[in-house]
C-alpha positions in Angstrom: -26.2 -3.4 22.4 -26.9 -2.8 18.5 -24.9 0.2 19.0 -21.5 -1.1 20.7 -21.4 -3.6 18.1 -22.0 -1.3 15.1 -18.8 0.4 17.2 -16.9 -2.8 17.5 -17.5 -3.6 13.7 -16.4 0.3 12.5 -13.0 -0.9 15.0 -12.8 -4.0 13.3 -13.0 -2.3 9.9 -10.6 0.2 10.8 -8.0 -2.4 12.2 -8.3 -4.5 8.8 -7.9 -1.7 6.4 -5.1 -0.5 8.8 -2.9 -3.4 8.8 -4.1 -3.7 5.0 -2.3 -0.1 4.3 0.7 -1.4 6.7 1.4 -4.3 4.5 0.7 -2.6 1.2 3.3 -0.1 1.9 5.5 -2.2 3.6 5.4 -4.3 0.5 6.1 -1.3 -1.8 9.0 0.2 -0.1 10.8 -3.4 0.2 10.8 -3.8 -3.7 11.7 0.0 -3.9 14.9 -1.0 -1.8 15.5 -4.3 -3.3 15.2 -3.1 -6.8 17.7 0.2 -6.1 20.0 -1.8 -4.3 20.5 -4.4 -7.0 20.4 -1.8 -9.7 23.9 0.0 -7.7 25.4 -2.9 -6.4 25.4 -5.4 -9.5 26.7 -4.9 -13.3 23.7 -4.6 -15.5 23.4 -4.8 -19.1 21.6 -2.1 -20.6 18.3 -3.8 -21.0 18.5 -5.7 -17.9 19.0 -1.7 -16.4 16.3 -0.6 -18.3 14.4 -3.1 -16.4 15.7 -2.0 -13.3 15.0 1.3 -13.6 11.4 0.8 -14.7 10.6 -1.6 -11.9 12.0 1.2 -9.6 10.0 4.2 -10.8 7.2 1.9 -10.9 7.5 0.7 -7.2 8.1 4.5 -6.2 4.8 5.3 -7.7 3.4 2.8 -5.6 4.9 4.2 -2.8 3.3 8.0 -3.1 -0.1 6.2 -4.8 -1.1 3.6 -1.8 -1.9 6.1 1.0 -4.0 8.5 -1.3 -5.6 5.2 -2.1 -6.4 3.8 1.2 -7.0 6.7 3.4 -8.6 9.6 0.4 -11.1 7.5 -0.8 -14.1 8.1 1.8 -16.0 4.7 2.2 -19.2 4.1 1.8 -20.8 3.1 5.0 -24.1 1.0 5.2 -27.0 3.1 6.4 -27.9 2.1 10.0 -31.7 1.1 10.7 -32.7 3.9 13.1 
C-alpha cells in the first residue's frame, strides 16, 4: 500500500510540474508572438520599438530558458523510510 501511493504521489508530481512547464511555455511563446506581431504590424516610434524589441528578445530567452529549467534541474526526492 505505502508503495502504490509513494507511486501515485511521484504521478501526481509529475502531472503538476508537467502541466506547470505546459503553461509556462505556452505563456512564453504567446507574448513572443504578441510582441513580434505588434512590433511588424503597427508604426512604432523609436523608443516605443526599442521596447518592442527588448520585450521580444526577452520573451525568446524565456522560450529556450524554461525547458532547461524545468526538466535539467534533477529534484530532490525525499528519502523513503525502508
Amino acid at each position: 500500500m505505502l508503495d502504490q501511493n509513494a507511486k501515485s504521489g511521484l504521478l501526481l508530481r509529475r502531472r503538476n510540474k508537467m502541466i506547470g512547464f505546459i503553461i509556462a511555455e505556452a505563456s512564453a511563446i504567446g507574448v513572443l508572438l504578441l510582441v513580434g506581431a505588434l512590433a511588424l504590424l503597427v508604426r512604432l516610434s523609436e523608443s516605443t520599438l526599442a521596447l518592442f524589441n527588448i520585450v521580444t528578445i526577452a520573451a525568446a530567452a524565456a522560450v529556450a530558458i524554461i525547458p532547461i529549467a524545468f526538466f535539467a534541474i534533477a529534484p530532490v526526492l525525499p528519502r523513503s523510510e525502508n
